[in-house]
N, CA, C, O and CB atoms as a CASP TS submission, in Angstrom:
PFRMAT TS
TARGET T0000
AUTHOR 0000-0000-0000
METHOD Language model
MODEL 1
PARENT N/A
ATOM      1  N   UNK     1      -9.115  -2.320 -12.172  1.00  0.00           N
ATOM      2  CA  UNK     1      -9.885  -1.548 -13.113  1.00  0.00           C
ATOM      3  C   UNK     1      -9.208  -0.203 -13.333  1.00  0.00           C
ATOM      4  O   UNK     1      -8.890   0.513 -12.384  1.00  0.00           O
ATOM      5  CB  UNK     1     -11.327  -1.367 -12.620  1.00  0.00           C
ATOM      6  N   UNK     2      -9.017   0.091 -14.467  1.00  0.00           N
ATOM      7  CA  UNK     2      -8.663   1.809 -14.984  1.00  0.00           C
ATOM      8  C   UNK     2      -9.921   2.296 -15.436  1.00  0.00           C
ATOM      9  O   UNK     2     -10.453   1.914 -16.479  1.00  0.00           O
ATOM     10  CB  UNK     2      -7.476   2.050 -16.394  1.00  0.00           C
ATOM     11  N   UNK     3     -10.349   3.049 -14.739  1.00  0.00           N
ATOM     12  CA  UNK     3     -11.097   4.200 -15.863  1.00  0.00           C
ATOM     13  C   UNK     3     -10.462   5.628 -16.520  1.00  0.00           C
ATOM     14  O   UNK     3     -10.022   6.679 -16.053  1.00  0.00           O
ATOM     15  CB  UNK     3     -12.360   4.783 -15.097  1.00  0.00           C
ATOM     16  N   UNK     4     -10.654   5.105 -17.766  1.00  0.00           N
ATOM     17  CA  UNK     4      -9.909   6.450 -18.731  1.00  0.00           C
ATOM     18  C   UNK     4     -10.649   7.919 -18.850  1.00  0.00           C
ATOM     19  O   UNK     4     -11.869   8.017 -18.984  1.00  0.00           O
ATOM     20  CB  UNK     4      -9.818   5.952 -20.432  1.00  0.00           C
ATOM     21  N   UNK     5      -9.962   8.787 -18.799  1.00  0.00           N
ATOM     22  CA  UNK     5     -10.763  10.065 -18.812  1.00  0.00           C
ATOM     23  C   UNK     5     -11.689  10.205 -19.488  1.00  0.00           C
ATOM     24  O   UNK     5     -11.285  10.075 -20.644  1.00  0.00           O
ATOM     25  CB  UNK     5     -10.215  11.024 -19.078  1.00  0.00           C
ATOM     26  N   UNK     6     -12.915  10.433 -19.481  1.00  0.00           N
ATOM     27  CA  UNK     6     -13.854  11.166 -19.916  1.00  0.00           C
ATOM     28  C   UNK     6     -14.642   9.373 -20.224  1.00  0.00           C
ATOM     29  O   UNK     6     -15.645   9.408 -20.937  1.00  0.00           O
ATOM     30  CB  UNK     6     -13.375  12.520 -21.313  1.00  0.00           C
ATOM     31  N   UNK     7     -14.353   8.430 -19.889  1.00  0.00           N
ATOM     32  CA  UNK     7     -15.013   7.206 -20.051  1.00  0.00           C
ATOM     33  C   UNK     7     -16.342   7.172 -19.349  1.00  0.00           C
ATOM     34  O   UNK     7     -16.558   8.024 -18.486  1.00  0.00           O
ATOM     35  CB  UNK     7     -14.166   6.134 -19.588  1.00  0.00           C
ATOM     36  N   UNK     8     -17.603   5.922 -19.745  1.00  0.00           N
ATOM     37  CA  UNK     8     -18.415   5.710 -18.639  1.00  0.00           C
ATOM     38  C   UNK     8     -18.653   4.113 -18.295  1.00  0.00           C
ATOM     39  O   UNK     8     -19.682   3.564 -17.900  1.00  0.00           O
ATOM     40  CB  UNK     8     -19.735   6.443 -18.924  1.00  0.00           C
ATOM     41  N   UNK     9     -17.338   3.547 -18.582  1.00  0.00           N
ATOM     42  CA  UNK     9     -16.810   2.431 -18.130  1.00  0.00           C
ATOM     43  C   UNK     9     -15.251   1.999 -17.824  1.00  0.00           C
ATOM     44  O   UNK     9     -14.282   2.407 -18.465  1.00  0.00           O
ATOM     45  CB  UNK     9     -17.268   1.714 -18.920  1.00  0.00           C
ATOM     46  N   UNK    10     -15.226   1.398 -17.089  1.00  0.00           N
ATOM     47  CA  UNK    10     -14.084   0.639 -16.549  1.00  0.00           C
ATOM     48  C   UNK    10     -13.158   0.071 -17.550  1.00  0.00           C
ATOM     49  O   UNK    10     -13.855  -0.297 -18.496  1.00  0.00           O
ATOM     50  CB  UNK    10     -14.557  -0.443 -15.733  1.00  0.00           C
ATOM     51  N   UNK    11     -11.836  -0.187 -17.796  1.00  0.00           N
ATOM     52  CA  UNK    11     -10.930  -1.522 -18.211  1.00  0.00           C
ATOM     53  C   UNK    11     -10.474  -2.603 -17.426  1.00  0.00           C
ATOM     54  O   UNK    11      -9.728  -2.337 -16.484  1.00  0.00           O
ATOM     55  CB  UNK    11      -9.791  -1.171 -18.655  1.00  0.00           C
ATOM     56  N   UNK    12     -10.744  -3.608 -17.613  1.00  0.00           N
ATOM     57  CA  UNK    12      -9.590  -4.196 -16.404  1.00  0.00           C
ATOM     58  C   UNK    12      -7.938  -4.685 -16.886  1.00  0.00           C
ATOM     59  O   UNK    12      -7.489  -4.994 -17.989  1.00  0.00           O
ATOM     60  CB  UNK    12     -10.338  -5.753 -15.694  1.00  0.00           C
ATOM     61  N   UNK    13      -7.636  -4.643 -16.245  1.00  0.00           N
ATOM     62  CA  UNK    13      -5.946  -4.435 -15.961  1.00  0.00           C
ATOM     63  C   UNK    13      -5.306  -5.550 -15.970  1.00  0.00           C
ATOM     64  O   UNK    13      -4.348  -5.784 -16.708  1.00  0.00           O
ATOM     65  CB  UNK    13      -5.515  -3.829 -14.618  1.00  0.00           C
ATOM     66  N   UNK    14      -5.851  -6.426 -15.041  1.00  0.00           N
ATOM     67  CA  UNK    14      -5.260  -7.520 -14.592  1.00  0.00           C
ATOM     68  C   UNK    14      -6.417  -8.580 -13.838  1.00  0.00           C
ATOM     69  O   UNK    14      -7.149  -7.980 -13.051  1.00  0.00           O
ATOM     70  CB  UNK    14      -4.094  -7.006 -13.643  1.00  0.00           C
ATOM     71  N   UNK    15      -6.682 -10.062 -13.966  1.00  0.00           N
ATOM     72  CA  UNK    15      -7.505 -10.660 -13.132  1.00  0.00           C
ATOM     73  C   UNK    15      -8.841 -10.978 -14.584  1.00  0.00           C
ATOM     74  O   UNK    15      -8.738 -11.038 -15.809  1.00  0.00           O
ATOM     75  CB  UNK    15      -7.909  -9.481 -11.560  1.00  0.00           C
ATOM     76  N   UNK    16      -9.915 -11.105 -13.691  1.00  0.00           N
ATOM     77  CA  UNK    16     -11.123 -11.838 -14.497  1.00  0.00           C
ATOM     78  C   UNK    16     -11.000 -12.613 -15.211  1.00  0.00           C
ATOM     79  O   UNK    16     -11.683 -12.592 -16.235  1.00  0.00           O
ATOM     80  CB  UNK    16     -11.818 -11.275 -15.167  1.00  0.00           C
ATOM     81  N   UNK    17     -10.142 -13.554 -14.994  1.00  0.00           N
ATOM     82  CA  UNK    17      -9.683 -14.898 -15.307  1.00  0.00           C
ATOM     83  C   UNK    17     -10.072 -16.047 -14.585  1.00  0.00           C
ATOM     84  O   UNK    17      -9.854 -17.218 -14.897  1.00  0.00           O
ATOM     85  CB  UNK    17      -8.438 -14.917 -15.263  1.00  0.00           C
ATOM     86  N   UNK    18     -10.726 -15.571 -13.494  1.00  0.00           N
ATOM     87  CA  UNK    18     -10.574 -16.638 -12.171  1.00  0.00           C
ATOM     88  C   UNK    18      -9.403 -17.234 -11.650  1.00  0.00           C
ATOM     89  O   UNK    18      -8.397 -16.987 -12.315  1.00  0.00           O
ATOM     90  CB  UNK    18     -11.256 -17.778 -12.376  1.00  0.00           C
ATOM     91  N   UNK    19      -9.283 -17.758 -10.919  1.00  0.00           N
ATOM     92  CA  UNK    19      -8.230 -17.912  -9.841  1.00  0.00           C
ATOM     93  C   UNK    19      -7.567 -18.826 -10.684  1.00  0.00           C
ATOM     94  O   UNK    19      -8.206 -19.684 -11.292  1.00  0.00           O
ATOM     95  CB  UNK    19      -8.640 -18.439  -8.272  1.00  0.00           C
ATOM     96  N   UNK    20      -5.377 -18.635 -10.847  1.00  0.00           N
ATOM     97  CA  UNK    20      -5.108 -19.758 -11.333  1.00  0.00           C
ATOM     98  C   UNK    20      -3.311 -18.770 -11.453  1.00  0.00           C
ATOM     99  O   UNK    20      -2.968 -17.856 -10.703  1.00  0.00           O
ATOM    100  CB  UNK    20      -6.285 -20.440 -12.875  1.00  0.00           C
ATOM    101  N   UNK    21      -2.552 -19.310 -12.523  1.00  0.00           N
ATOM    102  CA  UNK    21      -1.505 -19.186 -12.257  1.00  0.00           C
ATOM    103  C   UNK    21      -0.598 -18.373 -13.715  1.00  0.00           C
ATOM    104  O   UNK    21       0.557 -18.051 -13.994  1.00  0.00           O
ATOM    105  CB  UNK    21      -1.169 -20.585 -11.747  1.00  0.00           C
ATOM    106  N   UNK    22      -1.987 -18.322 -14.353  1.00  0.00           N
ATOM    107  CA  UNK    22      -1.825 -17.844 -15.946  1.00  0.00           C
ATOM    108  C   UNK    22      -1.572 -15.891 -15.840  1.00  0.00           C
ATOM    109  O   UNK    22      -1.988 -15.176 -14.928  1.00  0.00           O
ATOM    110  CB  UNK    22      -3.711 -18.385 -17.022  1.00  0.00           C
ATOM    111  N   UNK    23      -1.024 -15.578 -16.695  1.00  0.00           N
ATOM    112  CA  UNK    23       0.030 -14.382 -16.916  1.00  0.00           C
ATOM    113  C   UNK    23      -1.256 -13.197 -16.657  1.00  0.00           C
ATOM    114  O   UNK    23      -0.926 -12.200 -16.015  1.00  0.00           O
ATOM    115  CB  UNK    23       0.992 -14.348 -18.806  1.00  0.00           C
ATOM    116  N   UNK    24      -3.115 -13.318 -17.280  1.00  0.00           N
ATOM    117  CA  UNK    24      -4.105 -12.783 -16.684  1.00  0.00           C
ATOM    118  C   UNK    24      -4.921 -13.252 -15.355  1.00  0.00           C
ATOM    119  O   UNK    24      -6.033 -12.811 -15.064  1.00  0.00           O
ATOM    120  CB  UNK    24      -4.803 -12.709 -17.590  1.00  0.00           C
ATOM    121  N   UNK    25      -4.046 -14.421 -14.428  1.00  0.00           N
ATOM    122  CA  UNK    25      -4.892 -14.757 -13.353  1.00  0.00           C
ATOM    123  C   UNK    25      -3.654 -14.164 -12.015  1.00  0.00           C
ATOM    124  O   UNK    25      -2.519 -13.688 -11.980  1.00  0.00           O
ATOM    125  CB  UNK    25      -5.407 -16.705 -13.416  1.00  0.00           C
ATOM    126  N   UNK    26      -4.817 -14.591 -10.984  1.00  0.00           N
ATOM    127  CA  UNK    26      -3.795 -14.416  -9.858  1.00  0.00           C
ATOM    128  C   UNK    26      -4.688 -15.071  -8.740  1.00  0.00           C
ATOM    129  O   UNK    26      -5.919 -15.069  -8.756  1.00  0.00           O
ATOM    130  CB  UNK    26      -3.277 -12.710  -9.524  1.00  0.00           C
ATOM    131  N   UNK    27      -3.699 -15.770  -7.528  1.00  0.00           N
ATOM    132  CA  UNK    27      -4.276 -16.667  -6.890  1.00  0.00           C
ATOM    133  C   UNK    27      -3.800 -15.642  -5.670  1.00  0.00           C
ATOM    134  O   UNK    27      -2.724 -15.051  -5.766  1.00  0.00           O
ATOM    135  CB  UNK    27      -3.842 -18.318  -7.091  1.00  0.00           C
ATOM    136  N   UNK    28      -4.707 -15.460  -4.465  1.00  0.00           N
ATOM    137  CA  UNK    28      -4.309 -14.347  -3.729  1.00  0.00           C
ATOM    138  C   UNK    28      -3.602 -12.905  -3.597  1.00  0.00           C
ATOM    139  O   UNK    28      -2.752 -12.521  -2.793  1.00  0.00           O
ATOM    140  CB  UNK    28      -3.933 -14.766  -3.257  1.00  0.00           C
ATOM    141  N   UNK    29      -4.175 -12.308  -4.548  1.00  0.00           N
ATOM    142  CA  UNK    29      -3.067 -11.152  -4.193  1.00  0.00           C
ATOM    143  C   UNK    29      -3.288 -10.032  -2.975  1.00  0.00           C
ATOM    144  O   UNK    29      -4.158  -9.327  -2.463  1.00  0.00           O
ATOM    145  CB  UNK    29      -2.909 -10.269  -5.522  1.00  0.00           C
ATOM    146  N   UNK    30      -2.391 -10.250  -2.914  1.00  0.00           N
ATOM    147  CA  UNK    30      -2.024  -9.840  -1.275  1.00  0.00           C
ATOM    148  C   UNK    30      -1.643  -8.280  -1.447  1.00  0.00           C
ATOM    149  O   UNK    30      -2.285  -7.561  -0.681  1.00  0.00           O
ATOM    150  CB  UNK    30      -0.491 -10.850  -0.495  1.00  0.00           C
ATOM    151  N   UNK    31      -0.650  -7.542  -2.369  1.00  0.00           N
ATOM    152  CA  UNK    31      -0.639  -6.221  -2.288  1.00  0.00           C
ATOM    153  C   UNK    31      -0.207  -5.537  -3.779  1.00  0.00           C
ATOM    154  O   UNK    31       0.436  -6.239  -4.559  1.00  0.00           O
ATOM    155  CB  UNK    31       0.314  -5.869  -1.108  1.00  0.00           C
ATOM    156  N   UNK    32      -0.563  -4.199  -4.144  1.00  0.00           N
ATOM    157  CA  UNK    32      -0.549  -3.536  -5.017  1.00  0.00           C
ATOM    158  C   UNK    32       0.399  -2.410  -4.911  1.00  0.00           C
ATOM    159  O   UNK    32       0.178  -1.616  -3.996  1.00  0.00           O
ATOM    160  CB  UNK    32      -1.668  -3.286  -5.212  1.00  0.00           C
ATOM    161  N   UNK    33       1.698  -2.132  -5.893  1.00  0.00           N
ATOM    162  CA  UNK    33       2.413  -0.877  -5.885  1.00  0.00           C
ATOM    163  C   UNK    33       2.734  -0.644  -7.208  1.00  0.00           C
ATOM    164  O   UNK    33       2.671  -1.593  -7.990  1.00  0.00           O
ATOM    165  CB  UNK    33       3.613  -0.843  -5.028  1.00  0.00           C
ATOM    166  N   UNK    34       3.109   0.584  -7.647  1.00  0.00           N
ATOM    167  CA  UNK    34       3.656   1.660  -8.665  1.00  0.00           C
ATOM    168  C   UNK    34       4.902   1.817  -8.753  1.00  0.00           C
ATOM    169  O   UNK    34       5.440   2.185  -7.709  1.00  0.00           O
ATOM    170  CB  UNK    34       3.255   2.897  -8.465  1.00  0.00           C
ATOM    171  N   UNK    35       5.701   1.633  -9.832  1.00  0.00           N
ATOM    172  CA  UNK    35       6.754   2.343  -9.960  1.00  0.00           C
ATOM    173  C   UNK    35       6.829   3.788 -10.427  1.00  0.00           C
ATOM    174  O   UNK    35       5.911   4.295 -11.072  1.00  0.00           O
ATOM    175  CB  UNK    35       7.397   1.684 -10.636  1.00  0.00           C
ATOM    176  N   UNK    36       8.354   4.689  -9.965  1.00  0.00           N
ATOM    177  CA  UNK    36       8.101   5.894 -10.744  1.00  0.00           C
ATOM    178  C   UNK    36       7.203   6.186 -12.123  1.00  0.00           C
ATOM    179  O   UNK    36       6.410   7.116 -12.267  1.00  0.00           O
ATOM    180  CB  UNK    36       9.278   6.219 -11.028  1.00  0.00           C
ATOM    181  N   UNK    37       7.597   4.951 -13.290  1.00  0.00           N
ATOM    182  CA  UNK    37       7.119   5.326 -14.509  1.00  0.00           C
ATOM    183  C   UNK    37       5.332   5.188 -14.795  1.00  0.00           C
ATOM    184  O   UNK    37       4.630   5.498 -15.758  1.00  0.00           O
ATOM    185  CB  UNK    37       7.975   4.425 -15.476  1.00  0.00           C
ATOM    186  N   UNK    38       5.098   4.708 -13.752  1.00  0.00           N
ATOM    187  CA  UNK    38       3.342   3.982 -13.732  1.00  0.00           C
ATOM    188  C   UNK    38       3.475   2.515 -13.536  1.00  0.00           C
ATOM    189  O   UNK    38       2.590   2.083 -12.798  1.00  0.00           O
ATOM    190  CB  UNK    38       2.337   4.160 -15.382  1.00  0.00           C
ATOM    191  N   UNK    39       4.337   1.584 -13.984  1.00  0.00           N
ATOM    192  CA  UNK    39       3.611   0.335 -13.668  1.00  0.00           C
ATOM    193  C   UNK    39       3.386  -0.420 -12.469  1.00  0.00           C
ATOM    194  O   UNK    39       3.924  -0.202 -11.384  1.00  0.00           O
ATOM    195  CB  UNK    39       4.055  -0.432 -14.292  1.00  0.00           C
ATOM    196  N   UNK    40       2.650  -1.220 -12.705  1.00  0.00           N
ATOM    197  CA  UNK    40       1.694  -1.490 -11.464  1.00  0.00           C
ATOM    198  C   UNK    40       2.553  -3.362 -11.055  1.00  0.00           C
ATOM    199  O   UNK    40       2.921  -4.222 -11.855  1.00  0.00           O
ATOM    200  CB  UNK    40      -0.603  -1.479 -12.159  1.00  0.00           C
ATOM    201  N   UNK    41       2.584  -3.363  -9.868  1.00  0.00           N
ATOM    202  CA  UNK    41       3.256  -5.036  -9.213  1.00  0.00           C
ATOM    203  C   UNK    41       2.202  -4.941  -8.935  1.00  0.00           C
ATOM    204  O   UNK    41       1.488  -3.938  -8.917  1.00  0.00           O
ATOM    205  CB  UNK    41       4.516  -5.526  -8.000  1.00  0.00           C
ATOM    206  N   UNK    42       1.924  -6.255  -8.621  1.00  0.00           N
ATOM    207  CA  UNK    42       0.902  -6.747  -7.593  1.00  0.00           C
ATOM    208  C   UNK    42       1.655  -8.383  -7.447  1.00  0.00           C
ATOM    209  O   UNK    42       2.061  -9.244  -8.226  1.00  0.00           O
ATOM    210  CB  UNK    42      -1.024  -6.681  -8.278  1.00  0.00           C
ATOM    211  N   UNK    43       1.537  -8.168  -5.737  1.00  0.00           N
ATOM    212  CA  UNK    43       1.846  -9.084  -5.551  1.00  0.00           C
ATOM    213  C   UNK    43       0.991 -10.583  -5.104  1.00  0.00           C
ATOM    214  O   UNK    43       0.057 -10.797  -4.331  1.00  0.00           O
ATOM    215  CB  UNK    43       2.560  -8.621  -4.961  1.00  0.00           C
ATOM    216  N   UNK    44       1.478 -11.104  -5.632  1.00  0.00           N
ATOM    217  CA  UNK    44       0.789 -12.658  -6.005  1.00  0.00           C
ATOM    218  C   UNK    44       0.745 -13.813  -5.434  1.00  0.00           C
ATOM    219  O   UNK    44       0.936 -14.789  -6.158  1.00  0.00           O
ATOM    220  CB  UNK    44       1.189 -13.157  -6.950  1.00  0.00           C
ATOM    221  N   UNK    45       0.499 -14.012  -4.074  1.00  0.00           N
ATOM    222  CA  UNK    45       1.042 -14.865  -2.963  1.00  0.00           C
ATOM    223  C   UNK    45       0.943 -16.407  -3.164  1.00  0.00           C
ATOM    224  O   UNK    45       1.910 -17.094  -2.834  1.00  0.00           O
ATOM    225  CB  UNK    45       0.305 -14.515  -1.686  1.00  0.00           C
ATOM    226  N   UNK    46      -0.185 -16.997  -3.692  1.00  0.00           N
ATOM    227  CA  UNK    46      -0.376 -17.735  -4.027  1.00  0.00           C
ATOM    228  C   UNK    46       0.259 -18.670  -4.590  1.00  0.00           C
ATOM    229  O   UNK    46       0.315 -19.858  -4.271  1.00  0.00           O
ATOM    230  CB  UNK    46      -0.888 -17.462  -4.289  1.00  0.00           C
ATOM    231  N   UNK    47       0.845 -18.014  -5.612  1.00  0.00           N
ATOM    232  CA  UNK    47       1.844 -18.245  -7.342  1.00  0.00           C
ATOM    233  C   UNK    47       3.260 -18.121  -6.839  1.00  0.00           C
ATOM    234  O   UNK    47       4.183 -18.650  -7.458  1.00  0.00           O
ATOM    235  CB  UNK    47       1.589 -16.723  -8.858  1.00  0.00           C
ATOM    236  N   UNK    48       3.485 -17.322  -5.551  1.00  0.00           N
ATOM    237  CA  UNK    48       4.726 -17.121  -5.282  1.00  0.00           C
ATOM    238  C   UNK    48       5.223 -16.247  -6.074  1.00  0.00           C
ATOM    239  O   UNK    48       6.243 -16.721  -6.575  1.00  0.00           O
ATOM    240  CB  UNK    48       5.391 -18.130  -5.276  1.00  0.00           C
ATOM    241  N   UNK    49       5.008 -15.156  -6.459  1.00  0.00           N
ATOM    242  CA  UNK    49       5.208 -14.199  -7.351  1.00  0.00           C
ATOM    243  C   UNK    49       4.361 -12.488  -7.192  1.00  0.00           C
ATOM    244  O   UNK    49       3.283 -12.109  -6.732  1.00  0.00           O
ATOM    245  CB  UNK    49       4.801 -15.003  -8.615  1.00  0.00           C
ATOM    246  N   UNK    50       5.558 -11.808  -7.861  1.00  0.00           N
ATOM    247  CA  UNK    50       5.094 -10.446  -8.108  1.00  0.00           C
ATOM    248  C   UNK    50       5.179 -10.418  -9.811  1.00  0.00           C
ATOM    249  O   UNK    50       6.064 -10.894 -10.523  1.00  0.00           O
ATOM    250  CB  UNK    50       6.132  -9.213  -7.251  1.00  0.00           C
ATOM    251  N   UNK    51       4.097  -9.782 -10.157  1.00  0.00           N
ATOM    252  CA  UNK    51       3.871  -9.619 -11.504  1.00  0.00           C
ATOM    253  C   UNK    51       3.813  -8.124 -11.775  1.00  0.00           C
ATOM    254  O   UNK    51       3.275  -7.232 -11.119  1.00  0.00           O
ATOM    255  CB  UNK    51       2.625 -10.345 -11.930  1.00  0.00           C
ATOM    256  N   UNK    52       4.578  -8.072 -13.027  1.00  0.00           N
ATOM    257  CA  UNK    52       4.698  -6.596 -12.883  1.00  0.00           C
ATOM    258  C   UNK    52       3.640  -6.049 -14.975  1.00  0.00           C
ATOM    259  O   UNK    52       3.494  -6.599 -16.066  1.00  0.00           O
ATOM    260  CB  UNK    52       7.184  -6.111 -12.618  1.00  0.00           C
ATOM    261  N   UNK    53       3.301  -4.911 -14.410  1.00  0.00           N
ATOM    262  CA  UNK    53       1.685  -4.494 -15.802  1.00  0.00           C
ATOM    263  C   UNK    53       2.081  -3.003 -16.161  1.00  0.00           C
ATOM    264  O   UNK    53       1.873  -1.920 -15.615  1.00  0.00           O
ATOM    265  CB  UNK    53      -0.568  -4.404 -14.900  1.00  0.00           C
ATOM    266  N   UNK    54       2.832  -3.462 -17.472  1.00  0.00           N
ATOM    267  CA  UNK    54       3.059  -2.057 -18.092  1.00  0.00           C
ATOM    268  C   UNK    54       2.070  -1.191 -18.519  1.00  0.00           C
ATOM    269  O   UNK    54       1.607  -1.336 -19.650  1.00  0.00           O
ATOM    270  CB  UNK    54       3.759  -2.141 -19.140  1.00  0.00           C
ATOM    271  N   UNK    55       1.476   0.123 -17.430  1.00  0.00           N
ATOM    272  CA  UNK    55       0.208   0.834 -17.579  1.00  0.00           C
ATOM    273  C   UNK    55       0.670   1.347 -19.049  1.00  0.00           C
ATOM    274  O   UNK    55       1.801   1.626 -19.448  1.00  0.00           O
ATOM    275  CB  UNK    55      -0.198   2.088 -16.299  1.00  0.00           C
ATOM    276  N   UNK    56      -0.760   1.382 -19.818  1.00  0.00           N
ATOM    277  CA  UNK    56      -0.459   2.286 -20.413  1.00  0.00           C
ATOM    278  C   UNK    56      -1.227   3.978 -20.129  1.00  0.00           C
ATOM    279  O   UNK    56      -2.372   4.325 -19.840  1.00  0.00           O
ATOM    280  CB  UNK    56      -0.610   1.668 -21.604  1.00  0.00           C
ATOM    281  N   UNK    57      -0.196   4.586 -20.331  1.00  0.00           N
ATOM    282  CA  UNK    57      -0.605   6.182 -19.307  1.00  0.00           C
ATOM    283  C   UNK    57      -1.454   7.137 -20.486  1.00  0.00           C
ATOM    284  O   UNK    57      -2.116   8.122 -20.160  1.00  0.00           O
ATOM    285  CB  UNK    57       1.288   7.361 -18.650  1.00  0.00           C
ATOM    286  N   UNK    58      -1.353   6.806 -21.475  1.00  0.00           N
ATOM    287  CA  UNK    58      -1.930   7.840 -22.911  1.00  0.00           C
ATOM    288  C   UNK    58      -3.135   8.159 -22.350  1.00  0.00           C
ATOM    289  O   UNK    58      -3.434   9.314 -22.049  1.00  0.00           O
ATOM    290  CB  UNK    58      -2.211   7.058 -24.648  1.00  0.00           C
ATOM    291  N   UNK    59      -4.084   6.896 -22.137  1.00  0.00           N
ATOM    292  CA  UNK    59      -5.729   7.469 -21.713  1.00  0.00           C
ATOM    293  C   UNK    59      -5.939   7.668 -20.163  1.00  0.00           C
ATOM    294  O   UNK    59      -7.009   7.952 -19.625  1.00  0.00           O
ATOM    295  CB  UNK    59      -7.019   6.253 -22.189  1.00  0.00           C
ATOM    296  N   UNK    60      -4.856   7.488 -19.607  1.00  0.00           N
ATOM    297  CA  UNK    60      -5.018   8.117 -17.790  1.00  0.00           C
ATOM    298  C   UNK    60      -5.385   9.364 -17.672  1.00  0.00           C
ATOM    299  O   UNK    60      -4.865  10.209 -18.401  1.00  0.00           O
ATOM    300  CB  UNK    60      -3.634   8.178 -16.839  1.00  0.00           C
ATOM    301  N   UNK    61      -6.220   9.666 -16.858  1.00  0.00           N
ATOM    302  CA  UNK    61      -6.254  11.315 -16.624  1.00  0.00           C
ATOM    303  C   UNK    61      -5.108  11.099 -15.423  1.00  0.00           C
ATOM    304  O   UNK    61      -4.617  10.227 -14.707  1.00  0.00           O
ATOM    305  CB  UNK    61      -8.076  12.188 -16.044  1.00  0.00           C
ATOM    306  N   UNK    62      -5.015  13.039 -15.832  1.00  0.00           N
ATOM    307  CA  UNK    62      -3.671  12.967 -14.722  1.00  0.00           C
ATOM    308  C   UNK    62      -4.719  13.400 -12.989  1.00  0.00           C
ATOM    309  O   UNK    62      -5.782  13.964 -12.729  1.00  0.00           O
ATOM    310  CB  UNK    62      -1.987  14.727 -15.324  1.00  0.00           C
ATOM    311  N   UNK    63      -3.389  12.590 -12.048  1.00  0.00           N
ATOM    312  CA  UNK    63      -3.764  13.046 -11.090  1.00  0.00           C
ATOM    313  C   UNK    63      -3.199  13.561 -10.127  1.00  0.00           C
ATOM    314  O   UNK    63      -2.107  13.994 -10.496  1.00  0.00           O
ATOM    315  CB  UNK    63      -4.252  12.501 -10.804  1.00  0.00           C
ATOM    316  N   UNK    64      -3.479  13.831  -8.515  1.00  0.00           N
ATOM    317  CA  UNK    64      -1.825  14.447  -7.931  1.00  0.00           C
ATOM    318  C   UNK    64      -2.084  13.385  -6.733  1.00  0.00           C
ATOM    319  O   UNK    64      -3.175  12.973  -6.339  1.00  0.00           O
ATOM    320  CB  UNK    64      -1.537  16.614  -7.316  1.00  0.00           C
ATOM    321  N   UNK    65      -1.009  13.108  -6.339  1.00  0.00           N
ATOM    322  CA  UNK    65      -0.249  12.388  -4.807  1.00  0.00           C
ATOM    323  C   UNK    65      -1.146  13.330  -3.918  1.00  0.00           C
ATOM    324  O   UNK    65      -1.429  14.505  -4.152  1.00  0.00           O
ATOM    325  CB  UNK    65       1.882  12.665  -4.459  1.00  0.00           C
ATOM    326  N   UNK    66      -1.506  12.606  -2.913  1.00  0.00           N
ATOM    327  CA  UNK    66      -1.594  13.237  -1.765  1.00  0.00           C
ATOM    328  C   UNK    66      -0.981  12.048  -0.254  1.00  0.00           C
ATOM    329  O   UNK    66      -1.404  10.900  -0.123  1.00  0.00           O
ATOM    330  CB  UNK    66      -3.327  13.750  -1.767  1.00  0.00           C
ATOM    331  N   UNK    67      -0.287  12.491   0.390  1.00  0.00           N
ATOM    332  CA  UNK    67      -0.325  11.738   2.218  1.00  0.00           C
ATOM    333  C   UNK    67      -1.389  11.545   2.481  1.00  0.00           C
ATOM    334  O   UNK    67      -2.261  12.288   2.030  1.00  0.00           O
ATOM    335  CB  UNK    67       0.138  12.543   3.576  1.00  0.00           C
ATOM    336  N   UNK    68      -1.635  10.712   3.125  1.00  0.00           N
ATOM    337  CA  UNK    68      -2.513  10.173   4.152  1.00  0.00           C
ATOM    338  C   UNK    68      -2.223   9.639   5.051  1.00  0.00           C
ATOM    339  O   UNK    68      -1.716   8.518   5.013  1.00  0.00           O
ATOM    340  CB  UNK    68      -3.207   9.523   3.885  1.00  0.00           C
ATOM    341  N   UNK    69      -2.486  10.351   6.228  1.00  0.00           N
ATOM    342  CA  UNK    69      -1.743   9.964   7.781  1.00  0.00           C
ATOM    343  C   UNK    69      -2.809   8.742   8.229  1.00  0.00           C
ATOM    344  O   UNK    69      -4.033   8.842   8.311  1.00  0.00           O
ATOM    345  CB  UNK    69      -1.749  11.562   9.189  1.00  0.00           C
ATOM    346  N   UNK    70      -2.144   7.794   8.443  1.00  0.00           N
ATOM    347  CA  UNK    70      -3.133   6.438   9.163  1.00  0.00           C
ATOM    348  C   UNK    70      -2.449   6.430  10.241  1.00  0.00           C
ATOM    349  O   UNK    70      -1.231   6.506  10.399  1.00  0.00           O
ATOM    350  CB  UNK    70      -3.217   4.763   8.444  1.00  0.00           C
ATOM    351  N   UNK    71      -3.743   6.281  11.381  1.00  0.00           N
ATOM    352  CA  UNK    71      -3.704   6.279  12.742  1.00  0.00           C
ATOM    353  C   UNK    71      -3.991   5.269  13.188  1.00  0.00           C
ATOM    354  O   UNK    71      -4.001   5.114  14.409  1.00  0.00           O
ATOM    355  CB  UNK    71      -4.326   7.062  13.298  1.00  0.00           C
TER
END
């Protein structure tokens, strides 16, 4: 889900397809990362695959990085 600035609903991104192997489904996904430019992998265990989702950044609000130390 993205929510766009100043929205009072959600988009979704990727998924609500139900489970399967199609370019909006995904059968286990196992983990989520970013590239520098915004887009989003998620990886797709199931399918045997990482799929990669060109964000679009126009309606993102901006935000900042922070660390988080896990113990």
């Amino acid at each position: 889900m993205r929510w766009p600035k100043g929205s009072k609903a959600g988009n979704v991104i990727i998924g609500g397809q139900g489970i399967g192997g199609g370019i909006a489904q995904l059968d286990y996904p196992e983990d989520v990362a970013f590239d520098p430019q915004g887009n989003m992998y998620v990886d797709d265990l199931n399918n045997n695959r990482v799929q990669m989702y060109a964000i679009d950044k126009s309606a993102c609000a901006k935000g900042t990085r922070k660390k988080i130390a896990i113990n």
